[in-house]
N, C-alpha and C positions, 0 to 999 in steps of 0.2 A: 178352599179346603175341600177335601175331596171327603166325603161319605160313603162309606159300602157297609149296607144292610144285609143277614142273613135271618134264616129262620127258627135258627136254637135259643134265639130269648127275645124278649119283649126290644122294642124298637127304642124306648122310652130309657129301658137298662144298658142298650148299646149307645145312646146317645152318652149316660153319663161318663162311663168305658173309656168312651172316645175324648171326653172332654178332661177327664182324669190324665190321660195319657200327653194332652196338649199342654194343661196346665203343667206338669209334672218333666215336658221336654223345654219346658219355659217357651213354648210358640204362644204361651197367651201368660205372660210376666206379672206377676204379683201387682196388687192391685191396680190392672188393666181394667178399664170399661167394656161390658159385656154389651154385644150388641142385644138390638130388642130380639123379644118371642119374636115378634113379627118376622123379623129381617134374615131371624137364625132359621125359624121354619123356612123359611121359601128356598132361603141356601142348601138347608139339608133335603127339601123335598118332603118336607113331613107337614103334619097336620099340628096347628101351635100349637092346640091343646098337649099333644107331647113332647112335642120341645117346652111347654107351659111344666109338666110333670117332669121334664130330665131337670132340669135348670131349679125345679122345688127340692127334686131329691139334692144335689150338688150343695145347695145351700142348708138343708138338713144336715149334712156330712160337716157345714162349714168352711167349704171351699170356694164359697161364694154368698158374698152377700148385699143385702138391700139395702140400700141409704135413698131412702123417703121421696127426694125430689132431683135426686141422681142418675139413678136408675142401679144396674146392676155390677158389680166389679168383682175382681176374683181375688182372694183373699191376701192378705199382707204377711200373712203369717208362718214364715218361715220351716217353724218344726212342724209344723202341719204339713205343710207341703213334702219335707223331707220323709215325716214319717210316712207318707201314704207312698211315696217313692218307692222305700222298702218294704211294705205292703202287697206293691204290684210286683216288687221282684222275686217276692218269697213265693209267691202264687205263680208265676213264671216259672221259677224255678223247680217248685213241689209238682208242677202239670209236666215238665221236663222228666223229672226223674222219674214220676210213674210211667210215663210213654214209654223210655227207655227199659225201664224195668217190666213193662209189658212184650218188650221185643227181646224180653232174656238176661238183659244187663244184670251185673251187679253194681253196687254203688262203687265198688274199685275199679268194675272197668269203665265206668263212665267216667270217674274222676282221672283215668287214664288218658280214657278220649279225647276230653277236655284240657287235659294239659298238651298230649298230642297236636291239637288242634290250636291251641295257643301259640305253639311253637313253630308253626310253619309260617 
């Protein structure tokens, strides 16, 4: 898995980002075994400790959790996973239409666009 790091937020808040986006493309399937901090840090190139903090937050959210002498897995839980799906789209989306409506759009010619653009 490839990482790319930038500098508009915390390293720790792109780790989750990214882990959101794997769970949610199913490249890491409902209750899958999460590798260790250890193994995840040295892959990402980061320091545990925040892979130690992406991996807390992720299991705060729910998307991930602790069984005692298992280690970590990614949750089983379906509408969770779908809802956070549509979560990431609405956000996608809402970051889309202001872009466009910063370059002039209106929401009819972008829904234009996009029918346009479906259509080819």
């Amino acid at each position: 898995m490839e990482y790319h790091f930038t500098n508009d937020k915390p390293i720790y808040v792109q780790l989750v980002d990214y882990f959101k986006i794997q769970i949610i493309a199913g490249l890491r399937p409902e209750g899958s075994r999460v590798e260790s901090v250890r193994d995840l840090a040295v892959e990402a190139k980061v320091n545990p400790n925040t892979m130690q903090k992406a991996l807390s937050e992720l299991e705060r959210e729910g998307l991930v959790k602790t069984e005692r002498t298992s280690g970590r897995f990614i949750t089983d839980d379906k509408e969770k996973i779908a809802k956070m799906r549509e979560e990431i789209a609405g956000v996608e989306i809402e970051t889309f239409i202001k872009k466009m409506q910063s370059l002039g759009f209106s929401k009819k010619e972008i829904k234009k666009l996009i029918d346009e653009y479906e259509a080819e």
